[in-house]
C-alpha positions as CSV (number, residue, x, y, z in Angstrom):
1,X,-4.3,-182.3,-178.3
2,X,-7.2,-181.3,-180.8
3,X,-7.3,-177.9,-182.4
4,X,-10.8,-177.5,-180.3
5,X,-9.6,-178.7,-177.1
6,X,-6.6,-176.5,-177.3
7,X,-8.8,-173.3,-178.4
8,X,-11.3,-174.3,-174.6
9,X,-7.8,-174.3,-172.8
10,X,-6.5,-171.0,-174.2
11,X,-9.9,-169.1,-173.9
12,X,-10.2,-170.2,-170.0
13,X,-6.6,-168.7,-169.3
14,X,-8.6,-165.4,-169.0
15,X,-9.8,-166.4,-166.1
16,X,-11.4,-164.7,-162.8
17,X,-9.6,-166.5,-160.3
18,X,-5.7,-167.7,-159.9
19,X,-5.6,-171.2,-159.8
20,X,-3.5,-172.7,-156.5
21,X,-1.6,-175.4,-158.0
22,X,-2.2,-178.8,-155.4
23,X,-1.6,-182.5,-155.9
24,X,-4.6,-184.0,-153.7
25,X,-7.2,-186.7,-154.1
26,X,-11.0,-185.6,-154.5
27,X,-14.0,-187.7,-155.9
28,X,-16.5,-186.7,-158.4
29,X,-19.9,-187.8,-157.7
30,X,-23.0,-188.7,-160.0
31,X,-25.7,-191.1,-160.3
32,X,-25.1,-193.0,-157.0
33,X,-21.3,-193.6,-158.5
34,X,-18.4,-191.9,-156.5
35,X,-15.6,-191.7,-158.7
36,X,-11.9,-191.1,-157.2
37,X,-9.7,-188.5,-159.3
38,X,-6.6,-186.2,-158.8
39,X,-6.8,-182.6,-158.2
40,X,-3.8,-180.6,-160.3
41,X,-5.1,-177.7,-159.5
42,X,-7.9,-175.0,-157.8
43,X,-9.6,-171.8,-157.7
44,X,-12.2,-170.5,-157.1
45,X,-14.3,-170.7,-159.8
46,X,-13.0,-174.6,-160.8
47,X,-10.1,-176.9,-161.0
48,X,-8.0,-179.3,-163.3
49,X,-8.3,-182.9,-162.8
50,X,-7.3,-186.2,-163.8
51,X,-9.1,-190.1,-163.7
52,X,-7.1,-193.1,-164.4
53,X,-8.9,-193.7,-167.6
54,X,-11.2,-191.0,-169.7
55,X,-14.3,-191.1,-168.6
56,X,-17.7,-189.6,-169.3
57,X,-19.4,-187.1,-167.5
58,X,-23.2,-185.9,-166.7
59,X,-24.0,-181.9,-167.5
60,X,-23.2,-181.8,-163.9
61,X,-22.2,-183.4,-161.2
62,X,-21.2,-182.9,-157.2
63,X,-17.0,-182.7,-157.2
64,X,-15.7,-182.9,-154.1
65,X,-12.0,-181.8,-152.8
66,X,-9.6,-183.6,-150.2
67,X,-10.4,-180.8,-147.4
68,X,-14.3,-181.2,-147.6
69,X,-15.0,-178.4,-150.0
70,X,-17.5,-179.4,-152.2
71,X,-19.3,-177.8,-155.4
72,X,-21.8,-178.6,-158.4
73,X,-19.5,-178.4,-161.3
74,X,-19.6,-179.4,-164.8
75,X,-17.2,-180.0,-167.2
76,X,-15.4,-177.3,-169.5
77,X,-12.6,-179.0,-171.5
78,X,-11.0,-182.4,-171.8
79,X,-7.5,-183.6,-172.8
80,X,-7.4,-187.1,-172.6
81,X,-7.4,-188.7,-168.3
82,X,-7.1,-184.7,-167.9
83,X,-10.3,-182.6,-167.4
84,X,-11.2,-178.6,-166.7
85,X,-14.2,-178.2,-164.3
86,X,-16.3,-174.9,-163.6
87,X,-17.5,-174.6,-160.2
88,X,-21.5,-173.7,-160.8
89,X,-22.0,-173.3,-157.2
90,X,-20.4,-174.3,-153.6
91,X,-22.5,-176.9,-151.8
């Protein structure tokens, strides 16, 4: 893990919201693509997930969780498949 990646990850531990740790699909959707990934964990404010392979994201996108919940989010940190998302706002 990079020196900058690990300095994101520390700084967000300061968080507003108590992550609930889950193991459930969701999809992250952008430019007509709908992109399967795994949800580690949740709050209310964001969520850790994963993709098979690292990917790129847009400045923001629509992510989308297993029970319907669904938010325009954008992307804080990544470590490698692994990637921290803030929720901008609940769709």
């Amino acid at each position: 893990m990079s020196n900058n990646t690990r300095d994101q990850r520390r700084s967000l531990e300061n968080r507003q919201d108590r992550r609930e740790r889950i193991f459930g699909d969701g999809k992250v959707r952008f430019d007509d693509q709908s992109v399967d990934c795994i949800i580690f964990d949740i709050s209310g404010n964001g969520a850790r997930i994963g993709f098979y392979t690292p990917r790129r994201l847009p400045s923001q996108f629509v992510f989308e969780a297993a029970d319907g919940s669904t938010f325009m989010a954008r992307q804080r940190w990544q470590d490698g498949n692994v990637y921290g998302l803030e929720f901008v706002s609940r769709l």
